[in-house]
N, C-alpha and C positions, 0 to 999 in steps of 0.2 A: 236503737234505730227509730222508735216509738218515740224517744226523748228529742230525738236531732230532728224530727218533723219530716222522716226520710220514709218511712212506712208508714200507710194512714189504715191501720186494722187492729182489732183487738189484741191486746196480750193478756196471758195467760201471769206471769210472773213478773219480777225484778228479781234479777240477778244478782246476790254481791260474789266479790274474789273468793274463793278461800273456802269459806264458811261464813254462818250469819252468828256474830254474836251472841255470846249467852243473854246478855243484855234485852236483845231482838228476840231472840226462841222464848225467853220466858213471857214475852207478852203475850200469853194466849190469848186471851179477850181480844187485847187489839186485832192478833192475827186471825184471829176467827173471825172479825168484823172485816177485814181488807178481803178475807176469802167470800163470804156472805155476802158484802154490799157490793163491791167495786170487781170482783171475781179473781183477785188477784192473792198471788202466793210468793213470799220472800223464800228465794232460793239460794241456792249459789253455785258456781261453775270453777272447778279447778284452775289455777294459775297458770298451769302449764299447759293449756288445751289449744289460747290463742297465738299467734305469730311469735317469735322471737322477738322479745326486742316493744311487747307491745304495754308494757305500763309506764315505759315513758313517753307514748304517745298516746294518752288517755289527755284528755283537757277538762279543765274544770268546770262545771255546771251550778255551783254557787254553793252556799251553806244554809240548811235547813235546820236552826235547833245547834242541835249538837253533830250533827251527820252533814259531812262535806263532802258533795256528789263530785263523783270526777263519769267522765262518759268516754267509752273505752271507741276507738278509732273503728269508721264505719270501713275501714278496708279489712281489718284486723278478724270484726265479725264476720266479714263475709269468707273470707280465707276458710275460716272454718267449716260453714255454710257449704263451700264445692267440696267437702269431702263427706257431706250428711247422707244416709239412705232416708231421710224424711221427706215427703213431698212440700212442705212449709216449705221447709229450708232452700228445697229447692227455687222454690216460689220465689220467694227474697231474696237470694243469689239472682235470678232473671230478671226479676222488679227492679234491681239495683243496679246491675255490673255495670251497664252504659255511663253512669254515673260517675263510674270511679275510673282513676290512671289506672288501665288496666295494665303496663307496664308494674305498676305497684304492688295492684293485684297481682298477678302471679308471681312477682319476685314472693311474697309474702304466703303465697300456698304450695311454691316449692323450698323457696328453701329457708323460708321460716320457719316451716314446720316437716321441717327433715325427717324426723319418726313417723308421720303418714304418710308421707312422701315415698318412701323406701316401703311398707307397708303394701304389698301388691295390691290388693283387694282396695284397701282406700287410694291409693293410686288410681285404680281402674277407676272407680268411680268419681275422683277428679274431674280424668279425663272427661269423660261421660257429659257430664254434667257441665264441665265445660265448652266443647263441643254444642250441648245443646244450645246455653245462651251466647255463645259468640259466633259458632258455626267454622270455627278454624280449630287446631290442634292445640292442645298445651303440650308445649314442648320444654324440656331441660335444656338453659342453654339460651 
């Protein structure tokens, strides 16, 4: 979201899919320098956390070296984001939603992600969360 010029705050990390490369983990020096200078930490987030359906709506971001950024869909993130207990997250779900088809959006936080969805407790806090930044229901359906 920090890449698409859509959140203007600091981050903490980059993200890749999966896991980070053996490649990437053994550069400790670098990585201690990206953590040290720039504050930042190469992470990575399980494939199956965001929407269904969402690495063929990643768009390309260019090629750097040998690493070909792809930037994963700002509705896709936030899908995620209305099922967080983090106040960030929160944050940038409210920062954002008006932003997005929110027809989109929720098709993409109910039934792209069917396993939270059904999930009582991340359910409830969907709802929640939804409710706060739009002021109407999220409803199935």
């Amino acid at each position: 979201m920090v890449l698409r010029g859509l959140l203007q705050r600091a981050t903490e990390d980059v993200d890749l899919v999966d896991e980070v490369p053996v490649a990437i983990r053994s550069e400790h020096t670098l990585l201690q320098e990206l953590a040290t200078r720039h504050g930042l930490r190469v992470t990575h987030f399980q494939g199956h956390y965001p929407p269904e359906g969402w690495a063929a709506r990643t768009t390309d971001a260019g090629t750097f070296g040998k690493i070909r950024l792809r930037l994963v869909d700002p509705a896709d993130i936030i899908a995620g984001k209305v099922y967080s207990p983090r106040a960030k997250d929160l944050d940038d779900f409210r920062m954002l939603c008006e932003g997005l088809d929110r027809g989109v959006l929720r098709d993409r936080v109910i039934r792209g992600l069917p396993s939270r969805w059904s999930d009582p407790e991340a359910r409830a806090r969907a709802i929640q969360n939804w409710y706060i930044a739009y002021g109407e229901a999220l409803a199935d359906g």
